[in-house]
N, C-alpha and C positions, 0 to 999 in steps of 0.2 A: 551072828559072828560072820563076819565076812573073810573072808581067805586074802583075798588080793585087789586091794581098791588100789593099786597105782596103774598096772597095765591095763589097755584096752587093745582087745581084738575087733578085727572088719575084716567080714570077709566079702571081697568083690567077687562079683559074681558076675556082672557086668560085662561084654566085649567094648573093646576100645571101636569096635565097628560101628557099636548100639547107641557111644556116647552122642547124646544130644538127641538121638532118634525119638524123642516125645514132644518135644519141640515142634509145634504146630507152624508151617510154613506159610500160612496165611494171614498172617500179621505184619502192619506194615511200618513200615520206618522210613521218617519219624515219625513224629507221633503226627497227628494233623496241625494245622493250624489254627486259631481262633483268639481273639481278642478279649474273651471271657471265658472266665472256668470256674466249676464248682462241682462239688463232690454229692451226690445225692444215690443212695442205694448202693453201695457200696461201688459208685462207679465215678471215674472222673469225666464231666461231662466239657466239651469247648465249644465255643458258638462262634460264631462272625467270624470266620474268615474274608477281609475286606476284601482281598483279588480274586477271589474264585466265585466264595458262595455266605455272602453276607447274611444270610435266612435259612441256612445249615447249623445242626448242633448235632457234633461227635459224640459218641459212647464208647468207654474201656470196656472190656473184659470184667466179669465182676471180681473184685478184689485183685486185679490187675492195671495197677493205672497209668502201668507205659505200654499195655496191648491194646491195638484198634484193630477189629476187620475192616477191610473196607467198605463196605455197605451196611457197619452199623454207623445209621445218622438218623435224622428227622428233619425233612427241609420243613419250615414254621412254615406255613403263606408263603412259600416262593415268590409268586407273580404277584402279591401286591408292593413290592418297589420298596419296600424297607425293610432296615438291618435291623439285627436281634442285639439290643440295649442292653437287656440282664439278663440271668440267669442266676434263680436265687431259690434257694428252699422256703419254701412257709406252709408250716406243718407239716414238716415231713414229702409235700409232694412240690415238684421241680415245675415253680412256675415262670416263664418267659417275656420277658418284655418286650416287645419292638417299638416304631415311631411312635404308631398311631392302635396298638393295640395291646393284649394281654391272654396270656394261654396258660395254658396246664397241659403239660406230657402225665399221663397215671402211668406208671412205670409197676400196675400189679400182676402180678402172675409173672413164671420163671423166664417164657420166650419173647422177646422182643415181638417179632414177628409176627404173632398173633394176638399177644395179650396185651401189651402195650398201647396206648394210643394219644393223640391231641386233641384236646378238645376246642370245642368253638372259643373264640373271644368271649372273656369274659365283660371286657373293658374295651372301648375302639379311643378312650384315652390311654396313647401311648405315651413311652417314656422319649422322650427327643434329646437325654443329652447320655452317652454313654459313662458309665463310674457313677452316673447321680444317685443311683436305687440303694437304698442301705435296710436292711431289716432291722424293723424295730417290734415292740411289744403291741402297736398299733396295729404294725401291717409293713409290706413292701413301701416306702417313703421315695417317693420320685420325681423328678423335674420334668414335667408335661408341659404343653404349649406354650399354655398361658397362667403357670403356676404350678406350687409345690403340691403334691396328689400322695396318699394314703393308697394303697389296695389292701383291702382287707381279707380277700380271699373269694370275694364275689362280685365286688364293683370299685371304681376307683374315686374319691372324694377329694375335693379341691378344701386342701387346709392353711391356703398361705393368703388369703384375701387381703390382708391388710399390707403384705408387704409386694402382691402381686404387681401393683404401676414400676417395682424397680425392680422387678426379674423381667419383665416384660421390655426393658429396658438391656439388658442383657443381651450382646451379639452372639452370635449362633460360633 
């Protein structure tokens, strides 16, 4: 039996001094930049920023996907002179495309900082058109040099052979 289901009590306890005081001030705004995004671990991840850092990929806050610190990133290959194409889940772990290559961030264990890491190319067939990558039940599906490429999760396979003479055709 309940007594009184209409009113409800609050009591603040709170100073209007405190309000906002948990509010971590290292968060920046806005969010960063980046010309791809995708959600992977409960985090929103952005890559390619073209004017700053084309080979940069941002990380939120977990389960916060308008907080960035500033120094959670991962530059892919910096110094080798191409931009990050995708950025695309397959199986659960955040794999990377750039021109001329293909990576994996393992995103296991809680601290970025120590537990996290990139691993080597899997694939030095990169993706060269950016929006071309699409997940399928195959594999990551991409527009490489000189044709439509598969990655399966360990090497990248040319599956467009017969129609390769007119993508190769195709201006950049």
């Amino acid at each position: 039996n309940i007594t009184n289901n209409v009113n409800t009590t609050l009591v603040d306890n709170c100073t209007d001094a405190n309000l906002g005081a948990t509010m971590a001030t290292n968060y920046t705004y806005p969010v960063p930049k980046g010309k791809l995004s995708v959600v992977n671990t409960n985090r929103l991840w952005l890559a390619n920023d073209p004017q700053s850092s084309p080979s940069r990929i941002y990380y939120s806050e977990d389960g916060g996907h308008e907080f960035f610190v500033p120094n959670h990133y991962f530059d892919v290959r910096s110094n080798d002179g191409d931009s990050i194409t995708f950025a695309k889940n397959q199986l659960g772990i955040l794999t990377v495309g750039k021109d001329n290559s293909i990576q994996k961030i393992y995103t296991e264990g809680s601290d970025p900082a120590t537990e996290w890491s990139i691993s080597n190319p899997f694939s030095y067939t990169g993706c060269r058109s950016p929006y071309s990558a699409y997940e399928s039940p195959l594999g990551i599906i991409y527009l490489g040099h000189d044709g439509l490429y598969t990655f399966n999760g360990q090497s990248s396979t040319l599956i467009s052979e017969a129609v390769t003479p007119v993508i190769k055709d195709i201006s950049d």
